[in-house]
DRENKOLSE-215971 format. One line per 2 residues: their letters; for each residue x, y, z of C-alpha. Coordinates in nm, 3 decimals. Example, Ala and Ser with C-alpha at 12.3 -4.5 7.8 and 13.67 -1.06 7.14 Angstrom:
<atoms>
as = 1.230:-0.450:0.780  1.367:-0.106:0.714
</atoms>
This chain:
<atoms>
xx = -3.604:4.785:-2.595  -3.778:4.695:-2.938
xx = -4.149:4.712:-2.983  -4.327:4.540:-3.272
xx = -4.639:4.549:-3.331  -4.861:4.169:-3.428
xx = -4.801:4.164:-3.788  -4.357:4.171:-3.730
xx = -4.320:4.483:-3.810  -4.090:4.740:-3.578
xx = -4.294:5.004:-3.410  -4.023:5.161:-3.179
xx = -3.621:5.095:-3.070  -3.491:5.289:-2.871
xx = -3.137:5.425:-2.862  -2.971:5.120:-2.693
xx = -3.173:4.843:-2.899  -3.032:5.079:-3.208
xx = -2.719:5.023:-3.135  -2.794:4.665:-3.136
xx = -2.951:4.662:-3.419  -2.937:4.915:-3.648
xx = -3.147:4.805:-3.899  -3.403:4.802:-3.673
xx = -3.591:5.130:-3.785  -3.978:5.125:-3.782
xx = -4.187:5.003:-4.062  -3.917:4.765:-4.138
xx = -4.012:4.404:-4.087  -3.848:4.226:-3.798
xx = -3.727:3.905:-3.989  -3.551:4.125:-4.243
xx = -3.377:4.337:-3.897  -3.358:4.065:-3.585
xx = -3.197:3.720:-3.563  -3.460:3.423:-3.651
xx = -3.429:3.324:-3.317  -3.632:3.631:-3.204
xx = -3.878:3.714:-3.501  -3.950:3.373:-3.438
xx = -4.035:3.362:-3.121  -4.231:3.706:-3.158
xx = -4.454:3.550:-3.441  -4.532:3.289:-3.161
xx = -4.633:3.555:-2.867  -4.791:3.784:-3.051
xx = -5.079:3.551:-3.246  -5.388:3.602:-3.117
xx = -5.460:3.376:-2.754  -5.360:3.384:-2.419
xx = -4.986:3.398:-2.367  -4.783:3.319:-2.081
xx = -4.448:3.536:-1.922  -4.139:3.307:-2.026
xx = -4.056:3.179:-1.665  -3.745:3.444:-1.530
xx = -3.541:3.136:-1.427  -3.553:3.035:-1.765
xx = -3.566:3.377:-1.994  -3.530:3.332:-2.378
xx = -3.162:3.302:-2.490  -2.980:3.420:-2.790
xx = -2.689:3.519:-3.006  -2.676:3.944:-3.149
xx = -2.352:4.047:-3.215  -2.177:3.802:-3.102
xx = -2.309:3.816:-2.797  -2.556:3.616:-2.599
xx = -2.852:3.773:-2.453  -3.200:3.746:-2.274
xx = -3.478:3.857:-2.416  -3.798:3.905:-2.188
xx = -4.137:3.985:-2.414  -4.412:4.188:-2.242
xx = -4.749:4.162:-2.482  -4.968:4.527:-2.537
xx = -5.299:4.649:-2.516  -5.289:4.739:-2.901
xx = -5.112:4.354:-2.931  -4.755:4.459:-3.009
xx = -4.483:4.273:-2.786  -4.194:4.555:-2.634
xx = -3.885:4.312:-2.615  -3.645:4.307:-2.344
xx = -3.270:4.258:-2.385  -3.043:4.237:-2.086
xx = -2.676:4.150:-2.208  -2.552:3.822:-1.998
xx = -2.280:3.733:-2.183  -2.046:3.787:-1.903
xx = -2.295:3.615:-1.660  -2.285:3.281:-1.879
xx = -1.922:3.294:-1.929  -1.903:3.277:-1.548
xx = -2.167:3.032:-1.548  -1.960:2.821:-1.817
xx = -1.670:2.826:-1.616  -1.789:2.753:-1.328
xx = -1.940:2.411:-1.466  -1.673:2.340:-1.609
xx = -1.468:2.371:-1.267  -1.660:2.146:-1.057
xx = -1.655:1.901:-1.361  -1.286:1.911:-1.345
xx = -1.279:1.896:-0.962  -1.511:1.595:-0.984
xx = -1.303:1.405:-1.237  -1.009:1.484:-1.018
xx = -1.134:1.372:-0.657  -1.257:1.029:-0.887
xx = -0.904:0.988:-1.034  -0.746:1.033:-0.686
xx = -0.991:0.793:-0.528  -0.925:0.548:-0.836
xx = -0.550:0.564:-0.835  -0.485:0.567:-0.493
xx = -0.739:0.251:-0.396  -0.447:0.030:-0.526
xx = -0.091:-0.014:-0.463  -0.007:-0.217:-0.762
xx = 0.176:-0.020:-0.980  0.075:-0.192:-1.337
xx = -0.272:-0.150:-1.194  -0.212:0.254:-1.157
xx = -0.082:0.280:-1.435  -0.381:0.134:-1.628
xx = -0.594:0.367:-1.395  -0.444:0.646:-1.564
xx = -0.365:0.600:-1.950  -0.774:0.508:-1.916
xx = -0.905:0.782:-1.752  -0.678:1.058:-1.935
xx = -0.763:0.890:-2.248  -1.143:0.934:-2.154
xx = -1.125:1.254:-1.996  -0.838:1.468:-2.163
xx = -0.746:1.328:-2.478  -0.830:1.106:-2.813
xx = -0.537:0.856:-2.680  -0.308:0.849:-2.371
xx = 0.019:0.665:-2.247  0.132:0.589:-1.929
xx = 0.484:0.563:-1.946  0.733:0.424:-1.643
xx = 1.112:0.495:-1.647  1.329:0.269:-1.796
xx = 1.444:-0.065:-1.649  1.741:-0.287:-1.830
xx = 1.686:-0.014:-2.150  1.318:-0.117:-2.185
xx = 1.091:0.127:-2.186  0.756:0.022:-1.996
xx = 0.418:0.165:-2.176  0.033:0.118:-2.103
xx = -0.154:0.303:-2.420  -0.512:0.354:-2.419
xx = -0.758:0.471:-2.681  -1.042:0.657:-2.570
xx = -1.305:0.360:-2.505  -1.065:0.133:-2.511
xx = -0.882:-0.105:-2.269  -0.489:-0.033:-2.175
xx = -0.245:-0.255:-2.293  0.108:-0.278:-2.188
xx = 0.438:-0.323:-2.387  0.777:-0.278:-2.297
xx = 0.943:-0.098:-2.575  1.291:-0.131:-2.686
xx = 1.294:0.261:-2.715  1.566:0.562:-2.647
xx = 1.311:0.808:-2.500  1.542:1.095:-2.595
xx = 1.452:1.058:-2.944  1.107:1.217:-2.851
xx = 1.129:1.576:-2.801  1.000:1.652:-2.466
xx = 0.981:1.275:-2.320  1.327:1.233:-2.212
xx = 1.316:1.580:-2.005  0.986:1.416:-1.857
xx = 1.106:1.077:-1.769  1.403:1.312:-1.587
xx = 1.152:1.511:-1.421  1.235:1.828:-1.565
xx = 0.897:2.094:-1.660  0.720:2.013:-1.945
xx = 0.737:2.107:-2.289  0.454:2.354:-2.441
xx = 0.254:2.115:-2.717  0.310:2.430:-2.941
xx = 0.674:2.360:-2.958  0.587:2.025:-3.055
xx = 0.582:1.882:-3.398  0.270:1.635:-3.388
xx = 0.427:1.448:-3.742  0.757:1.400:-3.560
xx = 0.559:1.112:-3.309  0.750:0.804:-3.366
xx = 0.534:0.504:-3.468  0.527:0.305:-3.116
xx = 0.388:0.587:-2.968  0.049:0.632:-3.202
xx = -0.218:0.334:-3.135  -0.284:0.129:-3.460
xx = -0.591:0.282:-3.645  -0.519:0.636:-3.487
xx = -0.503:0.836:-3.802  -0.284:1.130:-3.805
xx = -0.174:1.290:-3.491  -0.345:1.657:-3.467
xx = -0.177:1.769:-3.111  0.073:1.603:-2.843
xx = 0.110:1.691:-2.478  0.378:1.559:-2.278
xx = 0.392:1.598:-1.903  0.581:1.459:-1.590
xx = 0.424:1.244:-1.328  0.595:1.391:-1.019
xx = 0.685:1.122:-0.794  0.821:1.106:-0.432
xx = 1.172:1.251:-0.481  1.171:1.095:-0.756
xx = 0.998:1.093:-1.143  0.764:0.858:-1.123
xx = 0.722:0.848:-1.521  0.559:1.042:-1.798
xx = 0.238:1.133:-1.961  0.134:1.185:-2.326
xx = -0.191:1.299:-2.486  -0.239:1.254:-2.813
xx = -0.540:1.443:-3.007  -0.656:1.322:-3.379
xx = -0.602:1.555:-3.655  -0.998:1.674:-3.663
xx = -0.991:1.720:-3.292  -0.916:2.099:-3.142
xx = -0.562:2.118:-3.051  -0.445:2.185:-2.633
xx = -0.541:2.501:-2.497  -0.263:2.629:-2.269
xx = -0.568:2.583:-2.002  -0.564:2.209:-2.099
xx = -0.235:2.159:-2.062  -0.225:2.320:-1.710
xx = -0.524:2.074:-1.604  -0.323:1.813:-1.814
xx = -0.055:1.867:-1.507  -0.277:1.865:-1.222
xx = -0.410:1.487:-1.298  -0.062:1.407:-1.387
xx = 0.062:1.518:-1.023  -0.183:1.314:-0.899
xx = -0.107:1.013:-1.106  0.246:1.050:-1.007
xx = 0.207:1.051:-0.659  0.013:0.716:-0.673
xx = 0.255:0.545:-0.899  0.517:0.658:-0.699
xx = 0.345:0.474:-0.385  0.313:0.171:-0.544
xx = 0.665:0.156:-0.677  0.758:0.241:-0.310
xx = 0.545:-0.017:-0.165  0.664:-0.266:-0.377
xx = 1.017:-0.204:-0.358  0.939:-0.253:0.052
xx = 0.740:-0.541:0.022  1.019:-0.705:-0.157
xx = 1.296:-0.595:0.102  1.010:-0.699:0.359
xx = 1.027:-1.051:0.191  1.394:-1.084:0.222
xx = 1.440:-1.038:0.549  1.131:-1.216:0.656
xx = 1.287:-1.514:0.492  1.566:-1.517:0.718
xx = 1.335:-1.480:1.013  1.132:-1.738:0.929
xx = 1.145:-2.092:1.135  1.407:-2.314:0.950
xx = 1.257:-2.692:0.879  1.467:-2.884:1.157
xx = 1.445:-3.248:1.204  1.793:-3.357:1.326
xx = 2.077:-3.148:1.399  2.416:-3.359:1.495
xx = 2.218:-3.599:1.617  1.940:-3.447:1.806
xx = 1.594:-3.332:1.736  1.473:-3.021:1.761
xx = 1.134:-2.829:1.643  0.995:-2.493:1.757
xx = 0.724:-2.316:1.728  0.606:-1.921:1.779
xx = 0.255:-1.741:1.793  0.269:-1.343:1.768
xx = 0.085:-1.134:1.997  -0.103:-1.029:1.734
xx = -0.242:-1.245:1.404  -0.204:-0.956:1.147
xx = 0.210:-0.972:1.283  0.460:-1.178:1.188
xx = 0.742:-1.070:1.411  0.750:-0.979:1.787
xx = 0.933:-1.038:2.093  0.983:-1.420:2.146
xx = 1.240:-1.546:1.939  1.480:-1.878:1.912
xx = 1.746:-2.005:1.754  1.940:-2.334:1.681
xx = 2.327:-2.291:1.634  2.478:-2.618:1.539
xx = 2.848:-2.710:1.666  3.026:-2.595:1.433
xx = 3.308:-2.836:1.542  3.246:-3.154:1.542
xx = 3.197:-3.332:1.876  3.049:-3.011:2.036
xx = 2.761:-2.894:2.140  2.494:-2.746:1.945
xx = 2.367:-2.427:2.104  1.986:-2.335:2.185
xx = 1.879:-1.959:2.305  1.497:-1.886:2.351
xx = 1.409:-1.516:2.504  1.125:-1.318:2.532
xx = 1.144:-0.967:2.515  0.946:-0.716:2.712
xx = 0.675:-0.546:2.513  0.520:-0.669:2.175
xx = 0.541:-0.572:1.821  0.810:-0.401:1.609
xx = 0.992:-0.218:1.910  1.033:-0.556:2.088
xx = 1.135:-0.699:1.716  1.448:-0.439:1.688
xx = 1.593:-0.539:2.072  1.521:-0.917:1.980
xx = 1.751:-0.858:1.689  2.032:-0.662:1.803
xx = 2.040:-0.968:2.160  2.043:-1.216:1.827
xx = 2.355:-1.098:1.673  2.523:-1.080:2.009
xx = 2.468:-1.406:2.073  2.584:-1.531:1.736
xx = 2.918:-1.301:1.787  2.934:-1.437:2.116
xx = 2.917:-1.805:1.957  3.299:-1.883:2.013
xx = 3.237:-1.835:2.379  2.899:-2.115:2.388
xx = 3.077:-2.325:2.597  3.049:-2.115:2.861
xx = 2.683:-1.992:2.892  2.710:-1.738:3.251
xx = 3.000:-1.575:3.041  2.762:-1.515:2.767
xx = 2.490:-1.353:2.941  2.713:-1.140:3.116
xx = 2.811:-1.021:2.797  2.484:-0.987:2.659
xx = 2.378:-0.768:2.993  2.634:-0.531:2.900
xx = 2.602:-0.501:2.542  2.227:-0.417:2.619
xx = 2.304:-0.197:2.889  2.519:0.007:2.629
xx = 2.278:0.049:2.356  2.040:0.235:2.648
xx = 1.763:0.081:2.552  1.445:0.098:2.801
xx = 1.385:-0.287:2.764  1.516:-0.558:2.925
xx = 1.484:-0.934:2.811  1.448:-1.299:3.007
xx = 1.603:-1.559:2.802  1.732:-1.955:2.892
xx = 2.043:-2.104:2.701  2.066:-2.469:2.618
xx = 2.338:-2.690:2.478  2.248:-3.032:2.337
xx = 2.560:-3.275:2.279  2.472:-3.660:2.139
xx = 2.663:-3.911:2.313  2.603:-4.255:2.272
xx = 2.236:-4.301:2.269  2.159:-4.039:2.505
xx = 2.147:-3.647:2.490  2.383:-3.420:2.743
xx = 2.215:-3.068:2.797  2.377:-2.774:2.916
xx = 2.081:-2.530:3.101  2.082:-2.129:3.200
xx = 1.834:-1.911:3.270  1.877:-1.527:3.270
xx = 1.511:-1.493:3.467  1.313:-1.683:3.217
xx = 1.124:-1.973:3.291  1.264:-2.299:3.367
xx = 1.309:-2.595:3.120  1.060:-2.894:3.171
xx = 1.179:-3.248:3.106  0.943:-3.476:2.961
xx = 1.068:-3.864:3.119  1.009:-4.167:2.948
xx = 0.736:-4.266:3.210  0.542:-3.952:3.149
xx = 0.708:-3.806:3.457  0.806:-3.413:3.421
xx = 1.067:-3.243:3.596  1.140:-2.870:3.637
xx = 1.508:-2.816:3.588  1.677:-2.566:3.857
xx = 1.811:-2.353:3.644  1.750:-1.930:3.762
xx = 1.913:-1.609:3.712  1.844:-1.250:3.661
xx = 1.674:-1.081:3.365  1.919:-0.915:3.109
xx = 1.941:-0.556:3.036  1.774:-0.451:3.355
xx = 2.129:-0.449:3.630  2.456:-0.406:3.559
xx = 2.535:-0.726:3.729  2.404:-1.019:3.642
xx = 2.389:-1.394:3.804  2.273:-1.734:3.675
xx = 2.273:-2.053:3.757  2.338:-2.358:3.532
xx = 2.274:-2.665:3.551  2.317:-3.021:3.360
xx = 2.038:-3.305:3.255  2.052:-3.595:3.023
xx = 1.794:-3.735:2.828  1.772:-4.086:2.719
xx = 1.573:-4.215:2.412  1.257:-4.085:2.391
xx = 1.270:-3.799:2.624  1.265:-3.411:2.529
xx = 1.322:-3.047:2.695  1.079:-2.850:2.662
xx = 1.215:-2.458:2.638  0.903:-2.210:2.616
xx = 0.767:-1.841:2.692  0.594:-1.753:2.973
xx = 0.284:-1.639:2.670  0.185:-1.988:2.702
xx = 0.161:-2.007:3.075  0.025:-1.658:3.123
xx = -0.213:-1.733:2.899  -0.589:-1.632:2.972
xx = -0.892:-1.860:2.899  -1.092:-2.168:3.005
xx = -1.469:-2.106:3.078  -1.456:-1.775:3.241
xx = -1.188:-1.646:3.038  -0.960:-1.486:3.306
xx = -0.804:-1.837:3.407  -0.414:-1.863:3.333
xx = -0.351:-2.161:3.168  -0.046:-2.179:3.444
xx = 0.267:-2.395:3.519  0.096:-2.679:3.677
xx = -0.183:-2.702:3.368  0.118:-2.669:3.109
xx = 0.299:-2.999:3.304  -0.047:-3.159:3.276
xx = -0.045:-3.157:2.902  0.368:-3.244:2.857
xx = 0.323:-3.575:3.080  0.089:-3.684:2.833
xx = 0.354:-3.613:2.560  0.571:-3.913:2.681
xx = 0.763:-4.106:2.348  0.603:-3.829:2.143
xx = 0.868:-3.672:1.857  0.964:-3.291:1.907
xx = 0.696:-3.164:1.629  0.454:-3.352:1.778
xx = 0.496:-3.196:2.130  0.531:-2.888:1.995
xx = 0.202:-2.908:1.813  0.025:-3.040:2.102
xx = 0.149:-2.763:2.328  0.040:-2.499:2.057
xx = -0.315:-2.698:1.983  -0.368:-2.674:2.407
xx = -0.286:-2.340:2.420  -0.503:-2.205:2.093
xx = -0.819:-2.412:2.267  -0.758:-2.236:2.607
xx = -0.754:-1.890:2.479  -1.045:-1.897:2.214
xx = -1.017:-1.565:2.036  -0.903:-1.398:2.341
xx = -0.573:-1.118:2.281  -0.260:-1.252:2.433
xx = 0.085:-1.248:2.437  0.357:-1.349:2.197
xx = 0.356:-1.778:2.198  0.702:-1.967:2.172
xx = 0.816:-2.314:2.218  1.116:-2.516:2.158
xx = 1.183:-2.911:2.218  1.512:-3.100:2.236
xx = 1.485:-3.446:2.210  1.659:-3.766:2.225
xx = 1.594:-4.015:1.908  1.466:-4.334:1.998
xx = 1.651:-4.513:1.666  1.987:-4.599:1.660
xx = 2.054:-4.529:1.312  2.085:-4.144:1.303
xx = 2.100:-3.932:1.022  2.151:-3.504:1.001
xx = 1.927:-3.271:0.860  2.078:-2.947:0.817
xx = 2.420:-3.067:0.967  2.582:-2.799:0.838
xx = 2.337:-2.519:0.828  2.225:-2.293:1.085
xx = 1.929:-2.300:1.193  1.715:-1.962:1.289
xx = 1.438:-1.824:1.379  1.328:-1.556:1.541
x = 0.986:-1.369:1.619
</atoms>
């Protein structure tokens, strides 16, 4: 405690206050003894007036020693003001720290939100050259491993914008950016050299580099690319406390670069394969049309478990092969059976001739793989001859092929077996049809005739319905039934869920003069 009496002159100080400041005897004035921050504020609360008790939330602050303290004033009788000093140096260093950890937290949960709300990798990296050049340093870069010896590189000045460069750059010539770009931990910035920064690495206008830090972004499994900081000359170098926070952002940035590079390397394989699922553009195929069309179970899907395919002859004078199926359940589960029955069948090719061989074939191949599913599917073969169209028809417990007549008239075709992958022993019957100019076979899913709708929206749209709309499809070309069958079926469900959609047509040509599309090629697709 000091006491001091209205004109600033020290009455009393006691032992501790002594120690404080020992100048502080009495009779000595109090601006000659005391910081200026507290004969200053003395001068002010003890001149004559009514004074009011600095609020305790908010005590006077200041600097003795080297040391920050509060000093609380309580004003005399005789005038004099007896000061106060409590030492909360420790208390603000706490205080400070504290801040400055839920600033840091903040900034982190933002960058994580940032980074991870895209999955484009050029757009994470932009995310975070900007917000470590904000945040952590004068100037940041965002570096990618190499691809064909180019070195990809978003830099960013602080209030700037990123731009990217590849750079035609051995990253080993940097101390500390190779070992990064590896993966391997990073390099103190005390061990680096800040002059030794090659030129691509400093943004134009920078000035002299003052302090580098050079981190790994941590990817999954793999480095997902490195980090520099770059501080200006007249800027405070890292503090190893920096460099640690320097890490945590850059584990973060890592992990989302590392997801987009992941989900772009799988949208690309995605891409691939979904081109050779895709329906092929078929017009005529040895002489005979065919179009198809398939509706998932599910808009947001693009593969399920109705499928088809269109193998030409791949002698000529043969028949061209047709298989439709639907396999039980929906989605991605029913996608991986619907594959593995679709390269049977197309190792089984040499034996299309012979259709109840096939299936019996296919039954036990399925029945091997023990999978829980079981399929219905209906084979077709399509030979030109003449001006008319021999078919081939077996069904493994799908639905029968309709026959659209020239006078409108449609036929079921008698055609029946058992489904395959359920028994060990299978049987089917096939039958034969021919189809003169004009007329088709319609192959299709029972997701069209199971389909629920009309007004009450529990109505299948049903065989009888589905032979209805065909008879009116008399002389029509294959895309055009197909279309129409698709357009009937959309109407009747609305927006209604439903099962996976497929149809396929076979037709006849009305024109003499033929011409092949795709002769040679094999057509496929498969949902």
């Amino acid at each position: 405690m000091l006491v001091a009496d209205p004109q600033g002159a020290v009455v009393r100080c006691n032992d501790a206050a002594g120690l404080l400041l020992p100048a502080a005897t009495p009779g000595r004035p109090l601006v000659e003894v005391a910081p200026a921050w507290l004969s200053a504020a003395h001068d002010v609360f003890s001149s004559p007036g009514p004074h009011t008790v600095p609020d305790p939330e908010e005590p006077l602050h200041g600097v003795i020693g080297g040391r920050r303290f509060e000093a609380h004033p309580t004003r005399r009788d005789d005038g004099s003001v007896a000061w106060w000093f409590v030492d909360d140096t420790d208390h603000q260093l706490v205080q400070e720290a504290l801040r400055m950890e839920r600033e840091r937290t903040a900034f982190l949960a933002k960058a994580s939100s940032l980074l991870l709300s895209s999955l484009n990798l050029g757009r994470c990296m932009d995310v975070t050259a900007q917000m470590a050049a904000e945040n952590l340093a004068d100037a940041a870069l965002a570096i990618a491993p190499s691809r064909s010896s180019r070195l990809p590189v978003v830099t960013c000045l602080r209030g700037g914008t990123p731009v990217l460069a590849d750079m035609s750059v051995d990253p080993d010539d940097v101390p500390g950016l190779g070992e990064a770009l590896r993966g391997f931990p990073p390099v103190p910035s005390r061990w680096l050299d800040p002059a030794a920064a090659p030129a691509w690495m400093v943004p134009e206008g920078f000035g002299p580099v003052g302090s580098i830090v050079i981190t790994p972004l941590p990817g999954h499994g793999v480095p997902a690319g490195a980090l520099v900081l770059l501080r200006k000359a007249e800027t405070a170098s890292f503090s190893a406390e920096e460099e640690v926070f320097a890490r945590l952002f850059a584990a973060r940035a890592g992990a989302a670069m590392s997801a987009a590079r992941l989900y772009a390397e799988q949208t690309a394989i995605t891409d691939v394969l979904m081109r050779e699922l895709l329906p092929p553009v078929l017009h005529q195929v040895s002489g005979v049309d065919f179009a198809g069309g398939y509706r998932p179970s599910a808009d947001h899907e693009r593969i399920g478990g109705d499928f088809y395919d269109v193998h030409p002859a791949t002698v000529e004078g043969e028949a061209s092969l047709v298989s439709l199926g639907d396999v039980c359940g929906k989605g991605l589960e029913a996608a991986v059976l619907t594959g593995k029955i679709r390269n049977t069948l197309h190792a089984l090719l040499p034996l299309a001739g012979d259709h109840q061989r096939m299936l019996r074939l296919l039954n036990t191949a399925l029945l091997s793989s023990h999978h829980t599913r079981f399929a219905t599917m209906v084979l077709a073969s399509a030979q030109r001859l003449g001006n008319t169209v021999d078919l081939k028809l077996t069904s493994g417990g799908h639905p029968s092929p309709l026959i659209i007549r020239a006078d409108g008239t449609v036929e079921e075709t008698d055609t029946h077996g058992t489904l395959i992958g359920a028994l060990p022993d299978i049987s089917t019957v096939t039958v034969t049809a021919s189809l003169a100019p004009g007329e088709s076979c319609v192959l299709y899913t029972d997701g069209i005739t199971e389909a629920k709708g009309g007004p009450m929206g529990d109505t299948l749209f049903g065989d009888e319905r589905l032979k209805r709309a065909l008879s009116g499809c008399a002389g029509m070309p294959a895309e055009g039934i197909v279309e129409h069958v698709q357009m009937l079926a959309a109407q009747w469900l609305g927006n209604r869920p439903h099962d996976d959609m497929a149809v396929v047509v076979i037709s006849a040509p009305r024109t003499h003069h033929l011409s092949a599309v795709n002769g040679h090629t094999r057509g496929r697709f498969t949902a």
